[in-house]
C-alpha positions in Angstrom: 85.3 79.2 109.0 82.1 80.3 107.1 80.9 82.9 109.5 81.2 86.5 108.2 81.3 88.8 111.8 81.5 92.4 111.3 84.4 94.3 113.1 81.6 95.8 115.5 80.9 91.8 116.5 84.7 91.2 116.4 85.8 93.8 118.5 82.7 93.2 120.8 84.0 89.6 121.1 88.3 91.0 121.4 88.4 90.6 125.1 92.7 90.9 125.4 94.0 92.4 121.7 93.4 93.2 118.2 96.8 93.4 115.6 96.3 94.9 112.4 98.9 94.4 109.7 98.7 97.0 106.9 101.0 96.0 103.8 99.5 97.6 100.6 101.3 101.2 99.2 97.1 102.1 98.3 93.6 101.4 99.7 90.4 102.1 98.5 91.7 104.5 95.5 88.0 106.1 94.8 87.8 106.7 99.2 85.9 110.2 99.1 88.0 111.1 102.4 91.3 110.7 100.6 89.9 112.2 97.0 88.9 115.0 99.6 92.3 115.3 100.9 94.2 115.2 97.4 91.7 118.3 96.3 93.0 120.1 99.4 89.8 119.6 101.2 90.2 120.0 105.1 88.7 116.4 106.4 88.1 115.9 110.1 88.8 112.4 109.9 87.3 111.5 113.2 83.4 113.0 111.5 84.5 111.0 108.7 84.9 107.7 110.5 82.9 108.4 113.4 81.8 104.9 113.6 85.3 103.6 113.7 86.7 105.9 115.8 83.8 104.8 118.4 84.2 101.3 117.7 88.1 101.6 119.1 87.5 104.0 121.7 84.7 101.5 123.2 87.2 98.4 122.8 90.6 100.5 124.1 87.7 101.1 127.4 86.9 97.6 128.0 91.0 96.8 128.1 91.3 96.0 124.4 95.0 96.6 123.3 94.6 97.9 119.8 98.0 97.6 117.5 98.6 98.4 114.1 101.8 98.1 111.6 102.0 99.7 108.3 105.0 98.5 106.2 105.7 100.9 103.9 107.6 101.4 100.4 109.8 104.8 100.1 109.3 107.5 99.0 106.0 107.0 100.1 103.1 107.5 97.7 99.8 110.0 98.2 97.7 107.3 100.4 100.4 106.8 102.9 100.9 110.4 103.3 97.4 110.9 103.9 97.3 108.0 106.1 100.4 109.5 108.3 98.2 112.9 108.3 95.3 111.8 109.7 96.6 109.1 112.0 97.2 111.0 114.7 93.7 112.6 114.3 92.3 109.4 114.1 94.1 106.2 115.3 95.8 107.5 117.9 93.7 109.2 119.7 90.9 106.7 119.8 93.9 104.7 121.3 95.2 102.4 119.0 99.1 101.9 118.9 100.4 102.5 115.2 104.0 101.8 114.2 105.4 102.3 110.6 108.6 99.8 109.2 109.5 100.7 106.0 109.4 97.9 103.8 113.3 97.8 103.2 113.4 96.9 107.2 111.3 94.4 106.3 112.9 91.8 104.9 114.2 89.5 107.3 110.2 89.5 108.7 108.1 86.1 107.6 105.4 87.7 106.6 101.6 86.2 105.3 100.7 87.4 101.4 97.7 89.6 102.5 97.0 92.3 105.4 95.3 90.9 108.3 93.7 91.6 111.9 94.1 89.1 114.6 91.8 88.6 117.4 92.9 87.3 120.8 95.5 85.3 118.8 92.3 83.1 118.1 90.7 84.4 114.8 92.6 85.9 111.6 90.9 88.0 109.3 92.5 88.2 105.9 92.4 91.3 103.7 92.0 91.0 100.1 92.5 93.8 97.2 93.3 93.9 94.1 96.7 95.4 92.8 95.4 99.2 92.4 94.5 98.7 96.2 90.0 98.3 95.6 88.7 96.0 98.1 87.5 92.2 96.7 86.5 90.9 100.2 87.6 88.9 103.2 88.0 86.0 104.6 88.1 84.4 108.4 90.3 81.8 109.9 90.5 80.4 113.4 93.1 77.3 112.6 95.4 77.4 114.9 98.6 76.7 113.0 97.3 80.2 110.9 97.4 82.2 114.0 100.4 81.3 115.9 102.2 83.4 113.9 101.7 85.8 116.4 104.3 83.8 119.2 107.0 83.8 116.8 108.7 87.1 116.5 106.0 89.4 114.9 107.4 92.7 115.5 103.8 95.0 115.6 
């Protein structure tokens, strides 16, 4: 699949349930919210990701079920923590479900190479960053055999 949607036209296409799959220990290491919160620096992370936050309350509305994993390493390093701080804020209560396995629990999961969302167990959108967790891009996949993961034992 060529076609590069946005999550606003994803989500305004997600008509049953969007599954996010978070793998990675670090995200986005220059993020002004998280440099913000490593200097101490009170963030009201739904302000910060107002558009997010709208974009999940407006799907969870129409009957969306929004998930979310994070597998995690321990001890957890500064972007996880500040991911569990503001999740609450944030996630939660624009009504997504997030659950946290750490990675040791992991490892009798089959699991893809790369973070993902899946769309109405139609479309999988691959996540790709590089090893000090900087974003290099995406890519979109509708093929079938990619997305039936989801119908054999996916724990999210």
């Amino acid at each position: 699949m060529t076609e590069r949607p946005t999550f606003d036209e994803l989500f305004a296409r997600c008509k049953r349930a969007a599954v996010h799959l978070e793998m990675r220990d670090m995200y986005t290491p220059d993020d002004p919210t998280y440099l913000d919160w490593k200097a101490g620096v009170h963030v009201d992370p739904v302000e910060r990701f107002r558009d997010w936050y709208d974009l999940i309350v407006a799907a969870v509305a129409r009957g969306v079920e929004v998930r979310r994993a994070r597998i995690i390493s321990e001890p957890v390093t500064d972007f996880i923590r500040h991911e569990y701080e503001v999740t609450p804020d944030l996630n939660i209560r624009a009504g997504e479900r997030v659950r946290w396995l750490p990675r040791r629990l992991a490892s009798d999961l089959a699991l893809p190479g790369n973070d993902f969302w899946v769309f109405d167990e139609r479309l999988v959108r691959f996540g790709y960053f590089a090893g000090d967790g900087t974003y290099l891009g995406h890519e979109m996949v509708d093929d079938p055999t990619v997305v039936q993961w989801r119908e054999k034992g996916q724990r999210a």
